[in-house]
C-alpha positions as CSV (number, residue, x, y, z in Angstrom):
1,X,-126.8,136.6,16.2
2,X,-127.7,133.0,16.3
3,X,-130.8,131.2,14.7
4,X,-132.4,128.1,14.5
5,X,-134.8,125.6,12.6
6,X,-138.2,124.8,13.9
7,X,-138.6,122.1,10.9
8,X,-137.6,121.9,7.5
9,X,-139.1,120.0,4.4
10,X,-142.3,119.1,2.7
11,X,-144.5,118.5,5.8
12,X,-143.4,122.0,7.1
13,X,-140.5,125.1,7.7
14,X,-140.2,127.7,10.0
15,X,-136.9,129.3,11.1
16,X,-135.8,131.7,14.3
17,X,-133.7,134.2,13.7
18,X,-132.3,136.6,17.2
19,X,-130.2,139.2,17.5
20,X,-130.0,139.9,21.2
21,X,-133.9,140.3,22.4
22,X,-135.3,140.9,19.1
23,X,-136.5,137.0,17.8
24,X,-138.2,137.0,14.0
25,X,-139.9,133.9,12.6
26,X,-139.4,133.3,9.1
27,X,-142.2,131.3,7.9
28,X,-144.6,128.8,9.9
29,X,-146.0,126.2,7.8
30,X,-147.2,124.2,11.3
31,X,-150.2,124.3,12.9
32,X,-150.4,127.1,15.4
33,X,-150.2,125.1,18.3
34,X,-147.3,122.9,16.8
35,X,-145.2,126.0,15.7
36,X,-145.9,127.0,19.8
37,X,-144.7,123.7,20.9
38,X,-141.4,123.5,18.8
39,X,-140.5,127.2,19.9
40,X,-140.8,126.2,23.2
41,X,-137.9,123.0,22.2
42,X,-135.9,125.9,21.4
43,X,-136.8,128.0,24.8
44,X,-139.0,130.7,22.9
45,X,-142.8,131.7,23.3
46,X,-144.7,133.1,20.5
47,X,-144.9,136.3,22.8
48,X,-141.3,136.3,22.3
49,X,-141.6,136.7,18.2
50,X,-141.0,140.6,17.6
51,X,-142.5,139.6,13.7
52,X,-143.3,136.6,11.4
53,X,-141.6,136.4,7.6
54,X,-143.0,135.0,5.1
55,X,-141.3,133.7,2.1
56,X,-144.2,133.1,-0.3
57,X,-147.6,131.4,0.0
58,X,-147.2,127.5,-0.3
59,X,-148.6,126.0,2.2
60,X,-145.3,124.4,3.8
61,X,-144.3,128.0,4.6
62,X,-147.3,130.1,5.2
63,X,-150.3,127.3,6.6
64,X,-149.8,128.5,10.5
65,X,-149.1,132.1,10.0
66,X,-152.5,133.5,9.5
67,X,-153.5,131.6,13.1
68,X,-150.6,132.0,15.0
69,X,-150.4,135.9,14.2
70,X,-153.6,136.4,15.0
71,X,-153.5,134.8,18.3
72,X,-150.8,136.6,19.8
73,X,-151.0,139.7,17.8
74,X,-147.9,139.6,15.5
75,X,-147.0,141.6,12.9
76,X,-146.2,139.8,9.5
77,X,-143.7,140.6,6.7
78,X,-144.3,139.6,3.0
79,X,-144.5,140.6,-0.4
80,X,-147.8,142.0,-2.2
81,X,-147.9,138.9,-4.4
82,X,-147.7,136.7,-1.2
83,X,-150.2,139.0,0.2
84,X,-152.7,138.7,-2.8
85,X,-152.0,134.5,-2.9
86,X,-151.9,134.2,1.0
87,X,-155.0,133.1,3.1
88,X,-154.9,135.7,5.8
89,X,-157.3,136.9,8.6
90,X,-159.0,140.4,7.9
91,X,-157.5,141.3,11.3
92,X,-153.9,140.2,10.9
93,X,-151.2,142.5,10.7
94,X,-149.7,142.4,7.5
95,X,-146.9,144.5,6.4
96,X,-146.2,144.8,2.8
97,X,-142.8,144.6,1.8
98,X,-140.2,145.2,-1.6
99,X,-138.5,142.5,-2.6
100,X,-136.0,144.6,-2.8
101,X,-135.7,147.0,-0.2
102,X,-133.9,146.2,3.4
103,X,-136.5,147.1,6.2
104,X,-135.5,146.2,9.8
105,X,-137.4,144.9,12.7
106,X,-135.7,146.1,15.9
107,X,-132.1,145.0,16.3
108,X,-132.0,143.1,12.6
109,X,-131.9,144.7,9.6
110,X,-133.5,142.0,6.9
111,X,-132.8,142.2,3.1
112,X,-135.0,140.7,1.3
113,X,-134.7,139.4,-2.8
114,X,-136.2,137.6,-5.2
115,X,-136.3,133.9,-6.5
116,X,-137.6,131.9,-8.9
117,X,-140.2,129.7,-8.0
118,X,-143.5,129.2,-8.7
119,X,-145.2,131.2,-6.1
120,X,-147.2,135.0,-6.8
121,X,-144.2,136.6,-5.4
122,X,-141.4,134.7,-3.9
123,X,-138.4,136.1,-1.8
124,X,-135.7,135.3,0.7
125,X,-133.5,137.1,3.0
126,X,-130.8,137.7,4.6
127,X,-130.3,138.7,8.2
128,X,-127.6,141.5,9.5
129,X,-127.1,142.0,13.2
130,X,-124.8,145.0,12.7
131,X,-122.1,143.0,12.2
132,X,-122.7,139.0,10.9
133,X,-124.9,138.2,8.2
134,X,-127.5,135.0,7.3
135,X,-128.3,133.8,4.1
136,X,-131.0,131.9,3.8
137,X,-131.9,130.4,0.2
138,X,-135.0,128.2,-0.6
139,X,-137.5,127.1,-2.5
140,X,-136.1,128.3,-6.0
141,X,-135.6,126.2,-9.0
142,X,-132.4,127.8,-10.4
143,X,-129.2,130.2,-9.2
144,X,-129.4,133.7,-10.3
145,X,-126.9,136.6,-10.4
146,X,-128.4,138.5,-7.9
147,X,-128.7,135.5,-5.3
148,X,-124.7,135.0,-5.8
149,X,-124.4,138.5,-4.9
150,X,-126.7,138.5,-2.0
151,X,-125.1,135.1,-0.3
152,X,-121.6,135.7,-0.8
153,X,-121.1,138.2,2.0
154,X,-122.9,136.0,4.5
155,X,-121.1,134.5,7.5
156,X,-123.4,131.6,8.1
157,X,-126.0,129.9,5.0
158,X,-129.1,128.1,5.8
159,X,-129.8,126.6,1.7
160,X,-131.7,124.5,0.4
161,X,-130.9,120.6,-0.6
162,X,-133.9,119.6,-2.0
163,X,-133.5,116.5,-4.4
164,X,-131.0,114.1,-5.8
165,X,-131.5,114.4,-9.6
166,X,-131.2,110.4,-10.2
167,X,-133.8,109.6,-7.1
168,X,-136.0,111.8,-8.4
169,X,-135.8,110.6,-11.8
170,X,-135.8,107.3,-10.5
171,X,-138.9,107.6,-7.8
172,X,-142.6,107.7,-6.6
173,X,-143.3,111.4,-8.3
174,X,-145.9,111.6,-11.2
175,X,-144.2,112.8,-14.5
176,X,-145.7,116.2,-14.1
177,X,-144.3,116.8,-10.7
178,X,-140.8,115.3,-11.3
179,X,-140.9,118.3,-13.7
180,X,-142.4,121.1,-11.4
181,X,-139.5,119.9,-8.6
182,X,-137.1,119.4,-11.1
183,X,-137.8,122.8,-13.1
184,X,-136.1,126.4,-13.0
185,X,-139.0,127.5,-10.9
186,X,-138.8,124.1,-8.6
187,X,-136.6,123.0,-6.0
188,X,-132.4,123.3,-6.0
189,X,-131.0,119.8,-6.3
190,X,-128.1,118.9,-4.4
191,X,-125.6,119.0,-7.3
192,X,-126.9,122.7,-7.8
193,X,-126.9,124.0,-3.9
194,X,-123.4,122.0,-4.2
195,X,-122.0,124.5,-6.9
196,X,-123.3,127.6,-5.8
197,X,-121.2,126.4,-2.3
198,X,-118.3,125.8,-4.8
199,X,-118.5,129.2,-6.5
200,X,-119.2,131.2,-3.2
201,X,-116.1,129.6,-1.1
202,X,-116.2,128.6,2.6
203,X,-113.3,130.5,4.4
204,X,-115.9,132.9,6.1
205,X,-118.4,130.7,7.0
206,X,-119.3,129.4,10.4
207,X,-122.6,127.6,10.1
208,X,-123.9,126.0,6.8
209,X,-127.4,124.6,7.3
210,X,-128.8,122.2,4.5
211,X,-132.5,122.7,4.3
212,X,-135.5,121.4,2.7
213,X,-134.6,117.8,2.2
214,X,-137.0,115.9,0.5
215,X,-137.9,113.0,2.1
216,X,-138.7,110.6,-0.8
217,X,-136.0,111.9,-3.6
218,X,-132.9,112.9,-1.0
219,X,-130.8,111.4,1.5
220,X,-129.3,113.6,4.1
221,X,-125.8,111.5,3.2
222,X,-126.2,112.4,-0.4
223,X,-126.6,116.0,0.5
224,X,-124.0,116.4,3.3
225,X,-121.4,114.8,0.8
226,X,-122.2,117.1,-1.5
227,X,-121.9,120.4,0.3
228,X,-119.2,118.6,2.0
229,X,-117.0,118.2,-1.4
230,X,-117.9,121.7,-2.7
231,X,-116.4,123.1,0.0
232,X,-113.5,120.5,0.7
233,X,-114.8,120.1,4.4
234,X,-115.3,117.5,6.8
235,X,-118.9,116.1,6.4
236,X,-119.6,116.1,10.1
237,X,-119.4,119.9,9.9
238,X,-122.0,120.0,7.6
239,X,-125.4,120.9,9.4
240,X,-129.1,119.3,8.8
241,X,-132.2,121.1,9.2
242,X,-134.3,118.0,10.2
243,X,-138.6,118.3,9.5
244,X,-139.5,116.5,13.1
245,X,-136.6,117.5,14.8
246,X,-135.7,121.0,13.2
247,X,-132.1,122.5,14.1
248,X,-131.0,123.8,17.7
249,X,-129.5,127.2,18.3
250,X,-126.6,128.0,15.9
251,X,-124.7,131.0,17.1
252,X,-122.8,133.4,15.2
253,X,-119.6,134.8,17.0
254,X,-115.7,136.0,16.7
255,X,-113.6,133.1,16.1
């Protein structure tokens, strides 16, 4: 299994996750033509996508689905809340799905849960090949139970970094959004992301992915030395999902 990162933050997210032929897109929140260029960085066609995820409706993660499914016939994944809050073409294939039920798509079985954020109804997954698993953990403003128990059998984590609490205290953001972002249905801050890395360990992980940096109340330093010290690694091992550059192919395999 390997995956990679179209883009990741404010302006936009979409990953790629493969497992041999099979390639899923989880969220597209670029234009259609955009998301079509940046899987082509990473050697992919949309023709190539077996299925598009969706995560919930903000427009960061769901703006290019609705176009890009409909152009090259793809079926899409989400919840019914996501469905009922989503913009979607009449004549897209939408395929409604249980927060928490595992449904596959070809060679990956996908397990899906819940998170809180402020969205109809939001959910995240993890990918299983068979044999290695993905967590990938965004867009929530607080750690459950349930999410501990989902990530901690996962071989490689993709999570989110959103915010520094003091720069966003200290920055541009209106009153009201500082609290939205800063909320238990907000964003994770980096001293958050940092403990859940603290409480799940590291010893089986090969990749770990920060995601979702925000631009004006982050620094990818401040978020690397975070996950770094959580985890009592090098900070060079420590991975950025980038929003104009993405993240190339990260592969999962025996060590």
């Amino acid at each position: 299994m390997r995956f990679a990162y179209l883009g990741s933050g404010s302006r936009g997210n979409g990953a790629v996750i493969s497992a041999g032929s099979t390639h899923v897109l989880l969220d597209c929140g670029f234009p259609a033509g955009e998301a079509e260029r940046r899987l082509q960085r990473l050697g992919l066609s949309a023709t190539d996508l077996a299925a598009v995820l969706v995560t919930h409706e903000h427009g960061d993660h769901i703006g290019g689905v609705s176009a890009l499914a409909r152009r090259h016939r793809l079926p899409v994944y989400m919840t019914l809340g996501t469905r009922a809050a989503g913009k979607m073409h009449a004549d897209v294939d939408v395929r409604v799905i249980d927060g928490h039920s595992p449904f596959a798509v070809e060679a990956l079985e996908i397990l899906p849960y819940p998170v809180p954020h402020d969205a109809r109804q939001p959910c995240q997954f993890v990918f299983h090949d068979g044999q290695w698993r993905l967590g990938v953990l965004s867009d929530a403003g607080c750690i459950t139970p349930h999410i501990r128990e989902m990530l901690a059998p996962c071989d490689a984590l993709a999570i989110e970094f959103n915010h520094d609490v003091d720069l966003l205290a200290q920055g541009p953001y209106p009153a009201s959004l500082k609290t939205r972002v800063g909320g238990r249905l907000g964003h994770l801050s980096n001293c958050q992301s940092a403990a859940l890395l603290a409480e799940l360990g590291g010893e089986r992980l090969q990749h770990l992915v920060l995601a979702h940096l925000s631009e004006q109340n982050n620094s990818p330093a401040l978020a690397q030395q975070a996950a770094a010290t959580a985890l009592a690694v090098d900070q060079d091992w420590v991975q950025l999902a980038d929003q104009a550059d993405g993240l190339d192919w990260r592969q999962l395999a025996m060590r």
